[in-house]
C-alpha positions in Angstrom: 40.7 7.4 26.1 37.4 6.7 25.6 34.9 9.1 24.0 31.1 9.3 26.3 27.7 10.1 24.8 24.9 11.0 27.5 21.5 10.1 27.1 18.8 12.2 29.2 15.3 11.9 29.0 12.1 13.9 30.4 8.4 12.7 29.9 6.0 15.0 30.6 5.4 19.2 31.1 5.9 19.6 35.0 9.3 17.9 34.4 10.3 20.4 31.8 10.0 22.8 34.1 12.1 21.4 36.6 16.4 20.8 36.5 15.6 17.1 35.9 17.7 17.2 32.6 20.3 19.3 34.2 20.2 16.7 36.9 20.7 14.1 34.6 23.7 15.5 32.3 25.8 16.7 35.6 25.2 13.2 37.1 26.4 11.3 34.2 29.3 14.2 33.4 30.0 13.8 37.5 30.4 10.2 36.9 32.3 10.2 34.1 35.1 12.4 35.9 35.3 9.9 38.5 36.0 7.2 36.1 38.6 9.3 34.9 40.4 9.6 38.3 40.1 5.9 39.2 41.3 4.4 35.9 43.8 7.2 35.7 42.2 7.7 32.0 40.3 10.5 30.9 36.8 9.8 30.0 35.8 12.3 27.4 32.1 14.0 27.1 31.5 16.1 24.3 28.3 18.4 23.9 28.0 17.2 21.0 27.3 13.5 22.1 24.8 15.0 24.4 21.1 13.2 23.6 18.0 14.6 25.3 14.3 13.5 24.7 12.2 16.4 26.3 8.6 15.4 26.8 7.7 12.2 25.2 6.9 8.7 27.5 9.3 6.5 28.1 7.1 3.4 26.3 7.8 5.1 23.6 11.3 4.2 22.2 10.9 4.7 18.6 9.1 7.9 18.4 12.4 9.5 20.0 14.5 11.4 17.9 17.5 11.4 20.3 17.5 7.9 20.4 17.4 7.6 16.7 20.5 10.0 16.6 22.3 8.2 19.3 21.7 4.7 17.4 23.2 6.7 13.9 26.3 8.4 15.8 26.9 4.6 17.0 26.6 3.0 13.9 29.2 5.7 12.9 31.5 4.7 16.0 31.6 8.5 16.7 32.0 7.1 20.8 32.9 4.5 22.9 30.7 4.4 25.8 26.9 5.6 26.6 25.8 7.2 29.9 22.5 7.3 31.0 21.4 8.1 35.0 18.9 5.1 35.1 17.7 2.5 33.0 14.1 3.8 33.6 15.2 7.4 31.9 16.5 5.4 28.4 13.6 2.7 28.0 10.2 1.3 29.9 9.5 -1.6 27.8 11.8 -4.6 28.3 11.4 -5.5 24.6 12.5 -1.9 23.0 15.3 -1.8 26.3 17.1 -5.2 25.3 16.8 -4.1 21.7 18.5 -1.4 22.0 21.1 -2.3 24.4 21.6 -5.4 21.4 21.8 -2.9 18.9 24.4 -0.4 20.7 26.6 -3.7 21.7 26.6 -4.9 18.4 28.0 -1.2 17.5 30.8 -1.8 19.7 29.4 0.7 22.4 29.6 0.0 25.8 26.5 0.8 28.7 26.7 2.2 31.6 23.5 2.9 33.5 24.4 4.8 37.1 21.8 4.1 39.4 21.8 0.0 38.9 25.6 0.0 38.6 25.3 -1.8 35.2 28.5 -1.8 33.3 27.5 -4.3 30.0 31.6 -5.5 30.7 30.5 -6.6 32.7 29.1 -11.0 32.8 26.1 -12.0 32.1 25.4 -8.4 31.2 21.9 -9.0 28.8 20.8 -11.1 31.8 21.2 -8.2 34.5 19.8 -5.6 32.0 17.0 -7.4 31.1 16.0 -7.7 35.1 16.2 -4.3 35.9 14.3 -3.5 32.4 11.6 -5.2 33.2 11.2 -3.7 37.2 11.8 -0.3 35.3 8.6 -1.3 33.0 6.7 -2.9 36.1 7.2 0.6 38.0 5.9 2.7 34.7 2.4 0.0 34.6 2.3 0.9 38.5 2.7 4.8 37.3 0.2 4.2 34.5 -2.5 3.0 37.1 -2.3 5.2 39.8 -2.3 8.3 37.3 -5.4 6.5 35.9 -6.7 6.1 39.3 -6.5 9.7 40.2 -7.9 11.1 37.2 -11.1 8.3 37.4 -11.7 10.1 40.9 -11.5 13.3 39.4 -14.3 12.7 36.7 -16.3 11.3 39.5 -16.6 14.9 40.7 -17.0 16.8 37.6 -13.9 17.8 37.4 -12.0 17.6 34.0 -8.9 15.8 32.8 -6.5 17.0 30.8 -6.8 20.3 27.9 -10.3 21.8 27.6 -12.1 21.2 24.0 -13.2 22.9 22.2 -15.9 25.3 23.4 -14.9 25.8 26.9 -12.3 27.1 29.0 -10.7 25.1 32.1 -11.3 26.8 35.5 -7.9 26.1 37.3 -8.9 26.8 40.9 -12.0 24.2 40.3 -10.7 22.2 37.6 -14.4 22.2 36.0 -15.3 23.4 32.3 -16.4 27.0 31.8 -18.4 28.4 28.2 -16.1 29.9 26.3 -18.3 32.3 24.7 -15.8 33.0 21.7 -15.8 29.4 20.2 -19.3 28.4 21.6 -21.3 29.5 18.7 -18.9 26.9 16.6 -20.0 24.2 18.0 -23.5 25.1 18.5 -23.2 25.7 14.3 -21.6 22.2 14.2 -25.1 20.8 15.8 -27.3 22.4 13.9 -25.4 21.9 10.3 -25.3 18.6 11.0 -29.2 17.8 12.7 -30.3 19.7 9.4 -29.0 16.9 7.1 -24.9 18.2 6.2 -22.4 15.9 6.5 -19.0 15.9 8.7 -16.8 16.0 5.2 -19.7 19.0 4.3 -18.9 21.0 7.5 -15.4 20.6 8.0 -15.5 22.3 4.4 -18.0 24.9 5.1 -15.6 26.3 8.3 -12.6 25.9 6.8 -13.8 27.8 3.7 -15.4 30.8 5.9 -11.9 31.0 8.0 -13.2 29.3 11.0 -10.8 27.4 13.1 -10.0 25.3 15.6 -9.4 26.8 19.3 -5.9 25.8 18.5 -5.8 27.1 14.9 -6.0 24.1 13.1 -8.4 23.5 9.8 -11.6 21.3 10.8 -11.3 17.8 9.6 -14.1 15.4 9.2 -12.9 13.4 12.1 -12.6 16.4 14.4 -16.3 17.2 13.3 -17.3 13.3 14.5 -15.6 13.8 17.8 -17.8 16.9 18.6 -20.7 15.3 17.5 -19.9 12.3 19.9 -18.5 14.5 23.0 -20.9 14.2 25.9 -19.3 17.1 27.4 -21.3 19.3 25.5 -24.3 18.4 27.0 -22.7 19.1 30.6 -21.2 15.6 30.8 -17.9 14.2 31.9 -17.4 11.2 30.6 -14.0 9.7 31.3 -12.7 6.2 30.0 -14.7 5.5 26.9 -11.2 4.7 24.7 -8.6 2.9 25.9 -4.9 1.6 24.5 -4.6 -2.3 22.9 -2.3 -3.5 20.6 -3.0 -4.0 17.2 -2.5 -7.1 15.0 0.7 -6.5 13.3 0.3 -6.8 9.6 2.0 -10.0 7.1 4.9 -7.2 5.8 5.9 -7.1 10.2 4.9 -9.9 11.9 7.4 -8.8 15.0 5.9 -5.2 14.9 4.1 -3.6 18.0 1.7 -1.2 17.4 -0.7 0.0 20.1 -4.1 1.3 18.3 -6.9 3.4 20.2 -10.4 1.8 20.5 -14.3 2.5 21.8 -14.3 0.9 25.3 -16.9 -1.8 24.6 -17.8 -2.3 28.5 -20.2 0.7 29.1 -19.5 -0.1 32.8 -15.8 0.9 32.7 -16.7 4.5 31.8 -17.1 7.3 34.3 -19.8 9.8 33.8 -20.4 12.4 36.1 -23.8 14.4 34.8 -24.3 18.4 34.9 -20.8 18.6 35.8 -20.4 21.7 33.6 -22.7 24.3 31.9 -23.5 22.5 28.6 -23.5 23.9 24.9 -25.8 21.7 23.3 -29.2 20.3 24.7 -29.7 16.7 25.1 -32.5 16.9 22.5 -30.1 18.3 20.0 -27.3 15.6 21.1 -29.7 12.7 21.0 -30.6 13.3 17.7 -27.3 13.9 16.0 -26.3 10.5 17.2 -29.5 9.2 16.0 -28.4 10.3 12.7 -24.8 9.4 12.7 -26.0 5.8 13.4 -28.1 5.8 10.5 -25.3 6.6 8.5 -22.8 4.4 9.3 -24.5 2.1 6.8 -21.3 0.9 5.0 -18.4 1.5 7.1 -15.6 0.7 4.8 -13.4 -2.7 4.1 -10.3 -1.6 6.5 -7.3 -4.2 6.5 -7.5 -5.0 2.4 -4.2 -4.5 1.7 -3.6 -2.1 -1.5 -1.7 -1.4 -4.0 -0.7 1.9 -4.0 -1.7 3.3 -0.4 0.7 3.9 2.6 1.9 6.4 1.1 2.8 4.6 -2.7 0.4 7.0 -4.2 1.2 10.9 -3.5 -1.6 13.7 -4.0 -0.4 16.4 -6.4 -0.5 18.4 -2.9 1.9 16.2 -1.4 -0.3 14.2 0.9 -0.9 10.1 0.6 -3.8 8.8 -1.5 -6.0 6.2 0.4 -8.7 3.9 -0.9 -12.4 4.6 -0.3 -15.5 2.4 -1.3 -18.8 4.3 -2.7 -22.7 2.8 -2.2 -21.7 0.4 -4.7 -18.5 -1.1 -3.3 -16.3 0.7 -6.3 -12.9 1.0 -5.2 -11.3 4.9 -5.5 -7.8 6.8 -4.5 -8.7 9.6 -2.5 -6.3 12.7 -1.0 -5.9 11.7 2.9 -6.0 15.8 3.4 -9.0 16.2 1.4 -11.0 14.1 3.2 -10.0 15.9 6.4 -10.3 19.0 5.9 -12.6 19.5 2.5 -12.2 20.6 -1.3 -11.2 24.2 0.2 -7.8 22.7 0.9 -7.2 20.5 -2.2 -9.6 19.8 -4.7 -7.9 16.8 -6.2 -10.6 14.4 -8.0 -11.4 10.6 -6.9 -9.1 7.9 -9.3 -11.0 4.9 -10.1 -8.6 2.2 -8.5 -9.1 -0.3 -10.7 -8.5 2.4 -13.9 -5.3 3.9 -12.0 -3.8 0.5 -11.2 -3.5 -1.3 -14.4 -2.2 2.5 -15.8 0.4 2.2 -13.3 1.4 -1.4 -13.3 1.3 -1.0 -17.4 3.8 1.6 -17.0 5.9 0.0 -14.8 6.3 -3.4 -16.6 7.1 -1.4 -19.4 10.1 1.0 -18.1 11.1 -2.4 -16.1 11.7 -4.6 -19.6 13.1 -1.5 -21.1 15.8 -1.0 -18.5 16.5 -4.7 -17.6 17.0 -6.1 -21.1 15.9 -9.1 -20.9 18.2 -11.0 -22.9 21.1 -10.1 -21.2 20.2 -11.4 -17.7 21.8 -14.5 -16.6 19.3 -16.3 -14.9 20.3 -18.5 -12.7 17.5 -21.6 -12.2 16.7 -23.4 -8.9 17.6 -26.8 -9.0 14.0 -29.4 -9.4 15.1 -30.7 -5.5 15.3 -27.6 -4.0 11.7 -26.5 -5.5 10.1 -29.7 -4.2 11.2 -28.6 -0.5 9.7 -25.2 -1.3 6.6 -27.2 -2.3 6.4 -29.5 0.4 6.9 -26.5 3.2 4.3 -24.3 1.6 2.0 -27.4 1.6 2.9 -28.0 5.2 2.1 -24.1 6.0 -1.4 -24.7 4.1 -2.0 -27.7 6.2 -1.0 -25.7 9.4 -2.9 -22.9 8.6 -6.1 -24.6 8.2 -6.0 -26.7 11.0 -6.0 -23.6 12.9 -9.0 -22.1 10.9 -11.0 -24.8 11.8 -9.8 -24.1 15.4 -10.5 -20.8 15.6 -14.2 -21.6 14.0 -14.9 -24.2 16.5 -13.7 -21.8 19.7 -16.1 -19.5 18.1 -19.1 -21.9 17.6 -18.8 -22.6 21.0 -19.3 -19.5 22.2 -15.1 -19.1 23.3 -14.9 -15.7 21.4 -17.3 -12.9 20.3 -18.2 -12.3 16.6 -15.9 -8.8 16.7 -13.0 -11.2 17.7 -13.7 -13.6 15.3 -14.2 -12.4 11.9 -11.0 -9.8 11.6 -9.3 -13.1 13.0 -10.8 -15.5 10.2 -10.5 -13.0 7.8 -6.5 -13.4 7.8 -7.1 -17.0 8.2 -8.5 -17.3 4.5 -6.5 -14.5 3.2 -3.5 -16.9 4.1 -4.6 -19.9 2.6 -5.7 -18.2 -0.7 -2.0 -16.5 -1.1 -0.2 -19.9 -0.1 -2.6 -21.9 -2.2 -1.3 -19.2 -5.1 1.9 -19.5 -4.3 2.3 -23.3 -4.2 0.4 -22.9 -7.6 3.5 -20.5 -9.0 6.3 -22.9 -7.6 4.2 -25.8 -9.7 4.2 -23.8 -12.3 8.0 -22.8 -12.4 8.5 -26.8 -11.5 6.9 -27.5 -15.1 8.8 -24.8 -17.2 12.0 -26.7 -15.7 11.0 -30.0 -16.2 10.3 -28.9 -20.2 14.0 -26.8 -20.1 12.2 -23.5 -20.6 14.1 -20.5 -21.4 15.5 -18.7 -18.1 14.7 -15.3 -20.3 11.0 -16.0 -21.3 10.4 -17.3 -17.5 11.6 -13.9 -16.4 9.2 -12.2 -19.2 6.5 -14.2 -17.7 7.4 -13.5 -14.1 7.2 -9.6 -14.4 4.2 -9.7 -16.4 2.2 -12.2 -14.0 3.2 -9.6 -11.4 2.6 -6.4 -13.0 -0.4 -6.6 -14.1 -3.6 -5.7 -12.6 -4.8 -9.3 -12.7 -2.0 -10.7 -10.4 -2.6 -13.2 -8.3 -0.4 -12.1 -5.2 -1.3 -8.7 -4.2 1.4 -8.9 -1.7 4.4 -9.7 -4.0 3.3 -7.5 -6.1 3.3 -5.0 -3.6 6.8 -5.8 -2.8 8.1 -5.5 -5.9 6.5 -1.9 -6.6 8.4 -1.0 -3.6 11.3 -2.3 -4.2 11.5 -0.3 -7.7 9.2 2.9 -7.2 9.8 5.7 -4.8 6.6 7.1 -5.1 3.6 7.6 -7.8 2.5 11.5 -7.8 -0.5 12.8 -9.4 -0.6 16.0 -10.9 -2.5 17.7 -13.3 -1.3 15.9 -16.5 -1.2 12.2 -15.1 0.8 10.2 -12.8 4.4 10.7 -12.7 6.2 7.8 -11.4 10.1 8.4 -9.5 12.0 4.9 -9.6 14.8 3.8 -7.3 16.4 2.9 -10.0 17.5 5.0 -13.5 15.3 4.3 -16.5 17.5 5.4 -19.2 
């Protein structure tokens, strides 16, 4: 008798408004009271096992909390079999689809998708899914163009894609942008704060302390600030295609991770812009010279993809946000509330930490409560054999060799004129960030190779271990990084210090 979960999924507002989820349950429940008839054993669907996505794309498999549910209740073997009307409703990347379909097998669950007959009973069952994954991802790129095609011809006429901004109200007989004379005079403050020499961080602050608000109610954030300062459309504009979707290098701690980040469209040529399409807010004289100025001040944009301690949400804001790093005129490094430097002082007024100062206060803490709890002298310590840390020597040599060949590679594609500088340095820059951590950790493995050799004590080399590590000096930012997750929940600032909750019980 076995127990059926249904998976339905809609991806976007008109379909909402439709039966398409209806649609989609009755199919699978219709399907799963045939089953019962022809096997002559009842298939059973419970509400309960019922999974619908409303709304979100179906690239998008792990932003889905149905899906994350249904992954859960089958870890839990809470059914047998999962129902879904096509293989296009459950997943349109062929990666995430024969993932999942991995995962749910492994779980003991059997898939049935209706409209390609799949039964994964059936042989060669990955082979067939992954087939009809990838048409199903094939037919969403062929979605993806011709919605992109449509709305290019739209901003070739004036008209506007998507929700109005700020400002202005959308005219839905002609599809163009109207004043809206309500939150006009925002933006026309926004301008003139900003032409008179305030600051984005400055103005958010200002509106959000005099109760101003976004058209949608939100606070003003310094980046919402930058985007109307860089919006053609007040100037009468439409300006259609100037960011577009690439994936993003995944980082050393996920090498297999796929994250898609949103850039400036380099090509100028690849943007629409339709002039005077709308009556504008700002003149062109105005506009012209608040870009003038934000040019001039993008003197030191920042050192984004050093890899930090305590960010990513290590470090907590006594107001519960994360606590990233920012660099001043000087290049000093200093933990900063994410919140605060969106939306101003008015919404926390938590002060800068000096990184270096909060770091080695931290790590001193930690190596501290560590020895206290671990009591070193009753550890057994098991050592690696001398053999086993000369293969561990050799293949982080043979990494170091690898890894510079390709350095000089990517330096000679780049000499000749193969890549552009924007490609090359993020690309060189994790070149040498690689060879300097495998040249440190070949240097460790020598190191533990020698205390061996000379019969060191197992206790004192794990002493030696945690302090190299915790410390503010270390070597290898990124096993040190490791290790404070690995022990630490989270640090939280507040208004006596830092308080620090372990994974682990201190006492």
């Amino acid at each position: 008798m076995p127990i059926c979960a249904i998976y339905a999924r809609v991806s976007d507002e008109s379909q909402l408004k439709g039966d398409s989820i209806e649609h989609q349950i009755s199919f699978c429940q219709e399907i799963a009271r045939r089953r019962s008839v022809e096997t002559s054993e009842p298939w059973i669907v419970a509400d309960a096992l019922i999974y619908v996505d409303e709304g979100i794309t179906g690239t998008s498999l792990v932003k889905r909390a149905a899906v994350q549910r249904l992954v859960r209740d089958a870890r839990a073997r809470k059914f047998d079999v999962v129902l879904f009307k096509g293989i296009s409703r459950f997943a349109r990347d062929t990666v995430d689809a024969l993932l999942m379909l991995r995962t749910l097998l492994a779980c003991g669950v059997r898939v049935v998708s209706l409209e390609e007959n799949f039964d994964s009973q059936r042989d060669n069952a990955e082979f067939v899914f992954t087939i009809h994954s990838a048409l199903a991802q094939a037919e969403s790129e062929k979605t993806a163009v011709r919605v992109r095609m449509g709305a290019m011809q739209k901003a070739r006429q004036g008209k506007w894609n998507g929700p109005a901004p700020d400002g202005y109200v959308l005219n839905p007989d002609t599809q163009r942008l109207e004043i809206d004379p309500h939150y006009a005079p925002v933006i026309c403050e926004i301008f003139s704060l900003y032409v008179n020499g305030y600051g984005v961080r400055k103005i958010a602050s200002l509106l959000n302390e005099n109760g101003r608000r976004t058209k949608r109610g939100y606070h003003w954030t310094q980046r919402g600030i930058a985007r109307v300062l860089t919006n053609p459309v007040y100037v009468g504009d439409v300006a259609y295609g100037r960011r577009e979707r690439k994936l993003a290098m995944p980082s050393e701690e996920d090498i297999l991770a796929r994250r898609k980040m949103t850039i400036w469209t380099k090509n100028a040529e690849q943007v629409i812009v339709c002039r005077d399409a709308h009556p504008p807010i700002i003149d062109r004289t105005t506009f012209d010279k608040a870009a003038l100025l934000m040019a001039k001040r993008r003197t030191n944009p920042g050192r984004s993809g050093d890899l930090q301690l305590l960010s990513k949400g290590l470090l907590k804001c006594r107001c519960g946000s994360g606590m990233v790093v920012h660099y001043n005129t000087r290049g000093v490094r200093y933990y900063r509330c994410t919140s605060q430097a969106e939306r101003g002082r008015e919404f926390c007024n938590q002060p800068f930490l000096r990184a270096d100062d909060v770091e080695a206060l931290i790590l001193d803490r930690v190596r501290a409560d560590v020895a206290h709890v671990l009591k070193f002298d009753a550890c057994q310590v098991t050592l690696e054999p001398t053999s086993q840390l000369n293969d561990e020597i050799r293949n982080v040599r043979s990494q170091l060799e690898k890894t510079i060949r390709a350095s000089q590679l990517l330096f000679e594609r780049y000499a000749d004129g193969q890549m552009s500088e924007d490609q090359f340095r993020p690309m060189n820059k994790n070149f040498r960030d690689k060879i300097s951590q495998l040249r440190a950790t070949e240097q460790d493995l020598q190191a533990v190779k020698q205390r061996m050799s000379v019969q060191g004590d197992p206790t004192k080399l794990l002493h030696d271990t945690m302090r190299k590590l915790l410390h503010a000096k270390t070597a290898d930012v990124h096993a040190t990084r490791r290790l404070l997750e690995r022990l630490v929940q989270t640090f939280f600032v507040d208004g006596h210090g830092i308080e620090i909750a372990y994974k682990f019980k201190r006492f």
